[in-house]
N, C-alpha and C positions, 0 to 999 in steps of 0.2 A: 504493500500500500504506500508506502514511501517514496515509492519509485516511481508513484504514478503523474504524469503532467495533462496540462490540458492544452492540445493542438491550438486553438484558439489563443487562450494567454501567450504562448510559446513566440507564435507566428504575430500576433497582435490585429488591430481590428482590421487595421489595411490591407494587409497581405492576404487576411482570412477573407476579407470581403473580396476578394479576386479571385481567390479559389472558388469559395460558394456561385460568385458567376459564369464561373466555364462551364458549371455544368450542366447536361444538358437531355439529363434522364429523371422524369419523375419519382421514378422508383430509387435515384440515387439522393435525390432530397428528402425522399419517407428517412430513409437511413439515417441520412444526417440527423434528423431532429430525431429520430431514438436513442440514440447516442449517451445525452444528458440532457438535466434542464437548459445548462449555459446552453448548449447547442442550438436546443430547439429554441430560446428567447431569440438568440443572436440571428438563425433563421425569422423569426417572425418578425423583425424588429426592424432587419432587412431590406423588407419584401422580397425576399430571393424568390417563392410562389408567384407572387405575381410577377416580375420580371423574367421568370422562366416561362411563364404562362405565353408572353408578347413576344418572348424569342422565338419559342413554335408555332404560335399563332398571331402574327401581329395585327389581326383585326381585335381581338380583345382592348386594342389601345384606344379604342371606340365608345369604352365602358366609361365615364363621367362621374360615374356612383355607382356602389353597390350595397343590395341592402339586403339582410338575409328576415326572412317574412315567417313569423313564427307566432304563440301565443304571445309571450313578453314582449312584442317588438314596440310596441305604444306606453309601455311602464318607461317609466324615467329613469333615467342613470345613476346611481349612489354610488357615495364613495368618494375618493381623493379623485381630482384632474386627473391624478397619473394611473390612478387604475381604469380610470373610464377610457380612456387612451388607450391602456393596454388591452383590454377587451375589444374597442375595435380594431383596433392590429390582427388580433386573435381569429376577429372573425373573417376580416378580408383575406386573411392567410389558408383558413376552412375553405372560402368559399371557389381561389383561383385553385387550392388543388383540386375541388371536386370537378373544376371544371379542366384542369388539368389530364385528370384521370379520365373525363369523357373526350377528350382531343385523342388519347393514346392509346384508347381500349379497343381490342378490334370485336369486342362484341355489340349487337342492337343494330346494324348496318340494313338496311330496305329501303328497298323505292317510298320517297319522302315527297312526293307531288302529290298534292290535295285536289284542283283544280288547274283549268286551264285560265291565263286573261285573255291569251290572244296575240296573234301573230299579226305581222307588220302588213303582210297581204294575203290574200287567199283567193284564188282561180274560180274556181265556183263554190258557193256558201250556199246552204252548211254542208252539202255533201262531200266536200274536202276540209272541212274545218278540221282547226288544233286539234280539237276532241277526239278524232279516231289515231291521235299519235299515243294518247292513253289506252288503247286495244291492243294487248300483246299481238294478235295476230294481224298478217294483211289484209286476210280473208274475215267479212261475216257476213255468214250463209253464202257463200260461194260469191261474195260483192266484197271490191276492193276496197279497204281502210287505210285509208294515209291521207294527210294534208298535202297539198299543191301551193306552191306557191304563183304568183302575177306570172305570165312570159315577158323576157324581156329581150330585147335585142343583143344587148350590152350584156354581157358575161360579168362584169364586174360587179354589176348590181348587187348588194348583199341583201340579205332578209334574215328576220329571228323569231323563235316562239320562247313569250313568255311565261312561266308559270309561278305559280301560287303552292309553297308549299303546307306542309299539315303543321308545321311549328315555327313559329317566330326565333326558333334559335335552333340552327341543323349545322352538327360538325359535317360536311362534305366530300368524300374521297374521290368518287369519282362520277362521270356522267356516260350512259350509253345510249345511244343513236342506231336507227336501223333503216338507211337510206331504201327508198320505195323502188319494187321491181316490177314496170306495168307490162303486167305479162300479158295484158290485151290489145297490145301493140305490138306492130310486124318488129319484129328481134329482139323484143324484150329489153329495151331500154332500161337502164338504172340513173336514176334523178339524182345523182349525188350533190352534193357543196367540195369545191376542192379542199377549204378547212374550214374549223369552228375553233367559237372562242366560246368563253363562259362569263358571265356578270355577274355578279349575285347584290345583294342591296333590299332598302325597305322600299316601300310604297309612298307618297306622298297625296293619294288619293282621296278623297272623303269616305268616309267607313259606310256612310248609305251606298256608294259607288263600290267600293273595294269588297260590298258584302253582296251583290247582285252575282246570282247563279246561272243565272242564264247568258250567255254570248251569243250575240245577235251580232248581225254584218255592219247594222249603223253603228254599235257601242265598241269595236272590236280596235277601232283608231285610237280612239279615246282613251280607250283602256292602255293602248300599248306607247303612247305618246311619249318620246322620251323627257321630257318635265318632267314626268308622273315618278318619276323614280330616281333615290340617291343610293349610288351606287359603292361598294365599301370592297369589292374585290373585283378587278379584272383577271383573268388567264392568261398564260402563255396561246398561240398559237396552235392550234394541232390539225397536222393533213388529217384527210376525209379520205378512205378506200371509195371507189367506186364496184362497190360490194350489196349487195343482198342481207348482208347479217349483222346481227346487233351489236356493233364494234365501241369497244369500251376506250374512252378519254380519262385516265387516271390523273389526278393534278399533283403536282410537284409536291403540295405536302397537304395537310386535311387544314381544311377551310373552314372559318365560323362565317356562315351564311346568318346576319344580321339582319331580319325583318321580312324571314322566309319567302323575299323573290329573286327567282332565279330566269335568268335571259339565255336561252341561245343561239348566240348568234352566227349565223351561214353565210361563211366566204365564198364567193366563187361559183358559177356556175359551169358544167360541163357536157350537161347533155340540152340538145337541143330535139322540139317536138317536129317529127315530118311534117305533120298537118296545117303548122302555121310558121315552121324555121324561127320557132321561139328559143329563148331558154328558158328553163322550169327547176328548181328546185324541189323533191316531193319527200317526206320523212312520214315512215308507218309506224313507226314506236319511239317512244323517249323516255328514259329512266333517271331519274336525278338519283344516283347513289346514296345515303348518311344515318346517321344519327340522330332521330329529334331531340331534344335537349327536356323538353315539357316533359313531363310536371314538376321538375326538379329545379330547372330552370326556366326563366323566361325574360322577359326584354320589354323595358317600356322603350320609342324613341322619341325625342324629345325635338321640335321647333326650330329650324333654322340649324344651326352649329351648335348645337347644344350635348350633340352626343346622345349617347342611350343609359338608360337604368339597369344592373344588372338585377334580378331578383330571384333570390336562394330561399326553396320551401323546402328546408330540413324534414319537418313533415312525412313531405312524401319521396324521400332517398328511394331510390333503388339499392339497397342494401345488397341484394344480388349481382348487381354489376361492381361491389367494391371486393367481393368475394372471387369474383372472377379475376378482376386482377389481380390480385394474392395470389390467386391460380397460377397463371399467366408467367408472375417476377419469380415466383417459386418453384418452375417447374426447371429453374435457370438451373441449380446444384446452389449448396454450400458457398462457393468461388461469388457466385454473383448474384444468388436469391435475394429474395423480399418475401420476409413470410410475415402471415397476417398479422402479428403485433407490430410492425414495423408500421403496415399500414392501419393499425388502428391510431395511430400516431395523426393521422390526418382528423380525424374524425371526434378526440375527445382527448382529455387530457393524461396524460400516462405519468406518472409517479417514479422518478430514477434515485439511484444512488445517494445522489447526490443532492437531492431535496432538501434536507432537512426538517427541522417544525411549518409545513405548509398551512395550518389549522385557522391560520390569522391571516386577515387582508393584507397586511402591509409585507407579508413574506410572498401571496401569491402573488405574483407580479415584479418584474424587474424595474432597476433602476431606470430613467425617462434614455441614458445615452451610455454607453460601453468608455 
């Protein structure tokens, strides 16, 4: 016991806060804060959670406030300045790893499109409308399903369909497309886009507008208007196969889609129609890959630049996806696990060594600065 030092004292606050930033594994910061108390204060005290948060996900920087939505949340604060202080540290620290742990978990992943708003043009309405890009198949009842886009002369002309997904807050991996094959035309033709991008972003619409079910050919401009939308992620670029199958666009890293609308948008045109030496764009399916975040999470957005609200309903955890990852870090070995007490570490307070008499306010909680 004599023997024993604390990395932190050792290395001192600067050094240590440069290590705690390289890293770049949630599962390497559970650890950290198991460790000790010093540890874990020096963690929360930090924000290493939330700045590892904005490393992997740098739409989180989006967030303005965050508030965790519980029974107590309207009681008042008691206590010294510095322990009400400490407590929100405490909790903004809960709340970027739980949202942490939903950016890195590969579990809960499914098609996240709710509805459709509406595409930038459409060839003939509604029997090519958005709507049959939400039908796995090309076929129903032996009749083609797929959206058509305008013909144009010009190849370059782009076009996009918009949608509306089921949760105002969806981690996003990947998106898949399944360019139209009109197989009732002389060589069967495939409508591809040479590439597609992805937008993701809120709505800026009136909620009497943004809540209307029905897509009509008058409302379908309107709806897809670019005003209507602020936008918080572009895409890289990605070619389009001029292929039949439902070919998956993976994104460079998982996306927080803030305000559940997602754009895609169609570069390029390359097949032209015999009948009028048009170009056509046509897509028979669309899959938005992710995550909902609801009911754990959710998202007010806020007026102008004001940013968004995060909002944490402890409440209703999925306690099963925090099990899963304990799964997941623990199936590492001994060398490089996380096993569940490490991760319960995120979730409530854990009692070390090093504690001492915690029984009284003025011990739980650390001094205001290191």
């Amino acid at each position: 016991m004599e023997n024993r030092w604390d990395f932190l004292e050792w290395l001192g606050p600067d050094t240590s806060t440069t290590v705690f930033m390289r890293l770049e594994d949630a599962a390497d910061l559970a650890r950290a804060i198991a460790v000790s108390r010093s540890w874990r204060q020096f963690v929360i005290m930090n924000s290493f959670s939330k700045n590892l948060c904005l490393k992997i996900c740098p739409e989180a920087s989006k967030f303005s406030q965050i508030v965790e939505v519980n029974s107590s949340t309207t009681d008042p604060e008691v206590g010294s300045s510095t322990a009400t202080e400490w407590r929100r540290m405490e909790r903004e620290h809960r709340i970027y790893m739980y949202l942490l742990h939903c950016i890195v978990s590969p579990k809960g992943f499914r098609d996240c499109i709710l509805h459709c708003i509406g595409a930038s043009s459409t060839d003939n309405f509604p029997d090519e409308s958005i709507e049959n890009t939400l039908e796995p198949s090309d076929r129903v009842d032996m009749r083609p399903s797929y959206w058509s886009s305008s013909g144009q002369r010009d190849p370059g002309v782009p076009e996009s369909l918009t949608y509306r997904l089921g949760s105002d807050l969806c981690v996003i991996n990947e998106i898949k497309i399944q360019p139209f094959k009109a197989f009732f035309q002389i060589g069967h033709p495939i409508y591809s886009a040479k590439s597609v991008r992805f937008w993701m972003g809120h709505s800026k619409l009136s909620p009497e507008l943004e809540s209307a079910s029905y897509l009509s050919d008058e409302n379908e401009g309107q709806l897809t208007a670019v005003d209507n939308y602020v936008w918080t992620y572009i895409s890289p670029e990605f070619p389009m196969l001029q292929e039949n199958i439902l070919q998956s666009f993976k994104l460079p890293r998982p996306v927080l889609c803030i305000g559940g609308v997602v754009k895609i948008e169609l570069l390029g045109r390359v097949q032209k129609q015999a009948i009028d030496d048009l170009y056509y764009i046509c897509v028979c399916h669309v899959q938005v890959i992710g995550r909902p975040l609801s009911p754990v999470l959710a998202v007010n957005i806020l007026e102008g630049d004001g940013g968004s609200i995060l909002k944490y309903f402890p409440g209703a955890r999925d306690l099963g996806g925090w099990h899963a990852f304990g799964a997941r870090h623990g199936q590492m070995g001994a060398a490089g696990g996380c096993n569940q007490a490490v991760l319960n570490t995120l979730l409530e307070p854990v009692l070390f060594a090093d504690d001492g008499d915690v029984s009284g306010e003025e011990d739980s909680f650390p001094e205001p600065a290191l």
